[in-house]
TORZA-976799 format. One record per residue (C-alpha): residue in one letter; x, y, z. Coordinates in steps of 0.1 Angstrom, whole numbers. Example, Ala and Ser with C-alpha at 12.3 -4.5 7.8 and 13.67 -1.06 7.14 Angstrom:
<recs>
A	123	-45	78 $
S	137	-11	71 $
</recs>
This chain:
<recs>
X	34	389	366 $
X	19	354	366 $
X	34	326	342 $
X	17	324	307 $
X	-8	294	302 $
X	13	270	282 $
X	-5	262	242 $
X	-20	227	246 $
X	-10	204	216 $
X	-22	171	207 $
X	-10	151	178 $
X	-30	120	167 $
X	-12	98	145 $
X	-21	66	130 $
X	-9	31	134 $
X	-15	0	122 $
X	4	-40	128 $
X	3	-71	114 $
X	5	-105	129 $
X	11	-138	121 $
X	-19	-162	141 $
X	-11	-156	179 $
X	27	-143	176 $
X	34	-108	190 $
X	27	-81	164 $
X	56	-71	141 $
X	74	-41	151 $
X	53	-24	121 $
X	62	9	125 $
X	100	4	119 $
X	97	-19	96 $
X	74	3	73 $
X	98	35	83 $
X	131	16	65 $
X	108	6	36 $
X	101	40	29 $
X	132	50	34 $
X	146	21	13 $
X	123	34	-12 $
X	130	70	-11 $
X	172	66	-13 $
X	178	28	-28 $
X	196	21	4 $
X	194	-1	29 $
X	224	23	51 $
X	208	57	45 $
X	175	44	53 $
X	185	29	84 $
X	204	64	94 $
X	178	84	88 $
X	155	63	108 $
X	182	64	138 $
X	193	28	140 $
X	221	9	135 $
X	232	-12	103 $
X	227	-43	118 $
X	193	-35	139 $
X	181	-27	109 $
X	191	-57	90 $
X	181	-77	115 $
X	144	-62	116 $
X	143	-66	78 $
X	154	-102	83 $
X	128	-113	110 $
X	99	-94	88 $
X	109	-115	57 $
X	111	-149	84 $
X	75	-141	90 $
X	62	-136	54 $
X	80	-165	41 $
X	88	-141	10 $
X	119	-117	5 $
X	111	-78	8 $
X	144	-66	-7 $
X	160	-68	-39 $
X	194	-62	-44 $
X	217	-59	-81 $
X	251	-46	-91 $
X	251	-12	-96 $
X	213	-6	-90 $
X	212	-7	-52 $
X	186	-20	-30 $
X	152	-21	-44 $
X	118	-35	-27 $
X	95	-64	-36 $
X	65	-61	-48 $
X	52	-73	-17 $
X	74	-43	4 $
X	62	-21	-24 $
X	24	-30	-14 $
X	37	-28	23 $
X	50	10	20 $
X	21	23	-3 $
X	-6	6	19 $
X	15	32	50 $
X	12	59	31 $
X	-23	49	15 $
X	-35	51	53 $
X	-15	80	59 $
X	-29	100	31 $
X	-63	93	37 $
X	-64	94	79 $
X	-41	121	92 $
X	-68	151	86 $
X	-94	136	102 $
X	-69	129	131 $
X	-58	163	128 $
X	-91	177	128 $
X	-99	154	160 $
X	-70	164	177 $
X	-78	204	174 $
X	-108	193	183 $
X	-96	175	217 $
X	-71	206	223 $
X	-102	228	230 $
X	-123	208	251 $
X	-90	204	272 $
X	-83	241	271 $
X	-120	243	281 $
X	-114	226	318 $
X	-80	243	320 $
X	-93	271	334 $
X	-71	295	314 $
X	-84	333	324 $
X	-92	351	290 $
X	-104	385	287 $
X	-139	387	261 $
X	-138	385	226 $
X	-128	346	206 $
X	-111	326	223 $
X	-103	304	202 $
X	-105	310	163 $
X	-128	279	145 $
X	-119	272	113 $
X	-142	245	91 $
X	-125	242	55 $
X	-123	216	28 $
X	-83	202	29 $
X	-60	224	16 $
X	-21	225	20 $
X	-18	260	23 $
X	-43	255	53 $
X	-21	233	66 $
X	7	259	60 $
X	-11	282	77 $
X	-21	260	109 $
X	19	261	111 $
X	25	298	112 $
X	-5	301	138 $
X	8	278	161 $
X	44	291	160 $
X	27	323	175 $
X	5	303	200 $
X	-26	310	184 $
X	-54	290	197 $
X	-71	275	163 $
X	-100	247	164 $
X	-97	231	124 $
X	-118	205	111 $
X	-115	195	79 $
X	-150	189	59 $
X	-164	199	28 $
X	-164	232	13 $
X	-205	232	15 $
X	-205	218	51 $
X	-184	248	59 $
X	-201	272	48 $
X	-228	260	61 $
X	-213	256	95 $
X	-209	295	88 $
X	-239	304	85 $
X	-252	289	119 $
X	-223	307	135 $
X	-209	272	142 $
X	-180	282	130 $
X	-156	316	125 $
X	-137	310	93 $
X	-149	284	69 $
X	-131	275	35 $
X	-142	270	1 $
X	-130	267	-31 $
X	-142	287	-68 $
X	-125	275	-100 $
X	-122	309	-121 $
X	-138	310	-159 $
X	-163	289	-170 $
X	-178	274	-139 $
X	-171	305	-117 $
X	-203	317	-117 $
X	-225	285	-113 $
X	-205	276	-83 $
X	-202	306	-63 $
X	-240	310	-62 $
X	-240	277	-49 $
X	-217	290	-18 $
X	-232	319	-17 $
X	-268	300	-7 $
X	-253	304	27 $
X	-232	336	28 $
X	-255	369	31 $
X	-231	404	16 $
X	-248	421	48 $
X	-230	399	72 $
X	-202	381	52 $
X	-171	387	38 $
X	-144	372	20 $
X	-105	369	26 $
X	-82	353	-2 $
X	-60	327	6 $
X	-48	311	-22 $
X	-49	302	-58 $
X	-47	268	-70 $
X	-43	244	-101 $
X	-65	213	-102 $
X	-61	186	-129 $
X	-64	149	-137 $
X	-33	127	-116 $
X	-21	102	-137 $
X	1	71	-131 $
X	37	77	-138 $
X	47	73	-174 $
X	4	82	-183 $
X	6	45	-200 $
X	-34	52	-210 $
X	-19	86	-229 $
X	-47	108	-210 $
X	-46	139	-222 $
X	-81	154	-210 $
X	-112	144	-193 $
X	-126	129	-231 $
X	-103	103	-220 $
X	-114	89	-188 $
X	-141	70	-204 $
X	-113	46	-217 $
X	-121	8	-218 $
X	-98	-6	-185 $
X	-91	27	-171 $
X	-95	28	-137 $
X	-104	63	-123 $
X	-104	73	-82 $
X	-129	103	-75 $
X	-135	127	-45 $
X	-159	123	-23 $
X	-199	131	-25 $
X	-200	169	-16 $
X	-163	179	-19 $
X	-160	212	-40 $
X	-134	192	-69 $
X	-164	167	-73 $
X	-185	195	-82 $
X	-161	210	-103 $
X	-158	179	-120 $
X	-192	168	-125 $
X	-201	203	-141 $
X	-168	200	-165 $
X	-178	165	-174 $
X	-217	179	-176 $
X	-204	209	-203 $
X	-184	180	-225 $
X	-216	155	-224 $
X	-199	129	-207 $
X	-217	104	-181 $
X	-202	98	-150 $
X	-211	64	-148 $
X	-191	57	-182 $
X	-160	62	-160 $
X	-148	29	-145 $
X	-146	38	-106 $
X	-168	68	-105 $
X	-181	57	-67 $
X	-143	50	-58 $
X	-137	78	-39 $
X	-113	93	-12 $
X	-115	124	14 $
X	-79	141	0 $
X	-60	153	-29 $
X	-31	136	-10 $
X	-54	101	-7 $
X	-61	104	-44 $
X	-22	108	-53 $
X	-18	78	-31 $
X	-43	59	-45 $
X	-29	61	-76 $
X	11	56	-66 $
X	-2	21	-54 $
X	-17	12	-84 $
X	-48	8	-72 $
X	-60	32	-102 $
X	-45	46	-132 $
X	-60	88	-135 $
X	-80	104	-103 $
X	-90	142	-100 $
X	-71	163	-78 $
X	-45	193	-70 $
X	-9	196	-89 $
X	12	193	-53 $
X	-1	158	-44 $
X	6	150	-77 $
X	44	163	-73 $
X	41	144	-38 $
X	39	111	-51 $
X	57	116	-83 $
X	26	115	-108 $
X	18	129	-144 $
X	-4	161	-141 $
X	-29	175	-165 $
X	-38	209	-156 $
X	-80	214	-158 $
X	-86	241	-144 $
X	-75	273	-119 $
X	-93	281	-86 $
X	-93	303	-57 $
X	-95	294	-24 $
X	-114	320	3 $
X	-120	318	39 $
X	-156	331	42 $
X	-161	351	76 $
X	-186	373	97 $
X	-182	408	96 $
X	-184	417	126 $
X	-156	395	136 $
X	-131	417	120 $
X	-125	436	149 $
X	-119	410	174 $
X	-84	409	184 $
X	-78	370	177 $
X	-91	368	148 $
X	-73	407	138 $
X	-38	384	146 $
X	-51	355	123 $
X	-57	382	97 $
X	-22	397	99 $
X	-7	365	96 $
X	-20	362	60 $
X	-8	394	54 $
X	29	383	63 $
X	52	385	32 $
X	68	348	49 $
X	33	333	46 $
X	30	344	11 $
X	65	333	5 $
X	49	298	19 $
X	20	296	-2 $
X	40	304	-35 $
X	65	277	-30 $
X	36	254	-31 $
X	33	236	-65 $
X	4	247	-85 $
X	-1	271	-59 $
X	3	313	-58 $
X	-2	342	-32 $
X	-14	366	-57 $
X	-39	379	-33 $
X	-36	359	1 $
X	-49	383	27 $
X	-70	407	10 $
X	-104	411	24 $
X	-130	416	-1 $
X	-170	419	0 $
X	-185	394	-17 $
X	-197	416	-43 $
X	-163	425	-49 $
X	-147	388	-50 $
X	-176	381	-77 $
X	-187	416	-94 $
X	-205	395	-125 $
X	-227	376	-105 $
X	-258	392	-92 $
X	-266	384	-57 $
X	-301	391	-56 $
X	-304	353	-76 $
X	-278	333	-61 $
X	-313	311	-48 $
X	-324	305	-85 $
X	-291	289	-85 $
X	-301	248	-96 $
X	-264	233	-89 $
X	-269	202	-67 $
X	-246	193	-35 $
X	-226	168	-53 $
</recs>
């Protein structure tokens, strides 16, 4: 038997320095890892353990960053440990500010490099996918999933966009699986038929993959006292938004539609960022006080959270692709009591009905297909 093709991986992660005139960068990235760390456990020892360095390398790369700035980056007091500066603090939140709002892109890049270096690999395949494309709006049970898939070595090509590009995507066949997002109740129907502009019940189908809470983020301590979306409109409240065409946008914009309540009397409106994680991080800076996004990046950087609203997240598909082995394994691994397991330890997540296939006349029996194109929600 010949060997098996090795899976091709690429990780893309990002990096930033800072320099002082013509001096050698600083050595950024372990600086910014013991900030965090120093952060995270109030400890200049732990911090430098978990990072893998010594005591004293540490100190001393602490010590030369502080030389630079001309200003301290640590503050220590009996009993209270090691705390940052407010000029560390800006230091760590800008690293995780960057973080927040850069890795899916990267990571959709780097699936996106993985193929084209399959492509000239000239790996024999039999016929059928060969590789599974998946165009979703960002999700953390996606990202869970992307996990599973690759401990099997299933070839996947993500990229992250909205949930109307994907579907889109879809519908040219420029894609096999594309993710959206539907909050159930009161704007269920209005924005499924705006999905379903691109999805056709003869050809498309549905497969559950998670539900999800989304609410208002709010600084820690909520020191405005938000308590609902009458409250953004606050004098000196500064708000962070999605961006133009994400699926929470929409949802927002039709919640703030319903309550008669003008975008533009919300101070930040056009502030936005490509994440529910850039959002949380956004706000853990203190760039903003309230943004818009999913419980779990709220729990991620230790924010308030004021639940909104409950959605459910599909992966639209063709049908004839049911049958095709890859995608049959993708499939399965939804099905997989350890991917549900996954999903529900998510906060504000659940697994209710992760892997169930539905038609789309069956995933939303009280709206009429025959007028999803009288449909007048705007890409927003």
């Amino acid at each position: 038997m010949g060997r098996r093709a090795a899976m091709l991986k690429v990780h893309i992660r990002p990096h930033w320095e800072i320099r002082f005139n013509a001096d050698p960068p600083l050595d950024t990235a372990t600086l910014l890892a013991l900030l965090l760390g120093i952060h995270d456990s109030g400890s200049i020892a732990d911090a430098a353990r978990n990072v893998g360095l010594s005591y004293r390398y540490a100190w001393g790369v602490l010590r030369e960053a502080e030389a630079l700035f001309g200003e301290p980056l640590l503050e220590t007091g009996r009993g209270r440990g090691t705390r940052l500066t407010p000029l560390a603090e800006k230091l760590a939140w800008a690293d995780r500010r960057i973080a927040a709002r850069l890795s899916p892109t990267l990571d959709s890049l780097a699936s996106e490099l993985e193929s084209e270096l399959d492509k000239v690999r000239s790996v024999k395949r039999g016929a059928g996918l060969h590789t599974v494309r998946i165009d979703a709006s960002h999700g953390f049970a996606v990202a869970a999933l992307t996990g599973f898939l690759e401990k099997i070595e299933l070839p996947v090509e993500l990229r992250y966009r909205t949930s109307t590009d994907a579907v889109a995507a879809l519908a040219r066949r420029e894609c096999d699986l594309a993710g959206f997002h539907v909050p159930q109740g009161e704007f269920e129907a209005r924005a499924a038929r705006w999905y379903l502009r691109w999805l056709d019940p003869q050809r498309h189908c549905l497969v559950h993959i998670a539900g999800r809470e989304q609410g208002l983020l709010v600084a820690p301590g909520n020191p405005f006292g938000i308590a609902g979306l009458d409250d953004l409109v606050q004098p000196g409240l500064r708000f962070v938004n999605r961006q133009a065409g994400s699926g929470t946008r929409m949802l927002l914009e039709m919640m703030l539609e319903a309550r008669g309540i003008a975008p533009d009397a919300i101070q930040g409106w056009n502030n936005a960022e490509l994440t529910h994680s850039a959002v949380a991080a956004y706000i853990a800076s203190g760039m903003a006080d309230v943004g818009i996004g999913m419980r779990i990046a709220a729990e991620q950087f230790k924010l308030g959270f004021i639940p909104l609203a409950h959605e459910r997240y599909f992966f639209a598909l063709h049908t004839d692709a049911l049958e095709d082995p890859l995608m049959a394994r993708l499939l399965g691994v939804l099905r997989e009591p350890d991917y549900h397991r996954r999903v529900a330890a998510l906060p504000g997540y659940n697994a209710f009905h992760t892997g169930r296939i539905e038609a789309l006349d069956e995933a939303f029996p009280a709206i009429s297909l025959n007028d999803k194109d009288n449909e007048t929600t705007h890409d927003s």
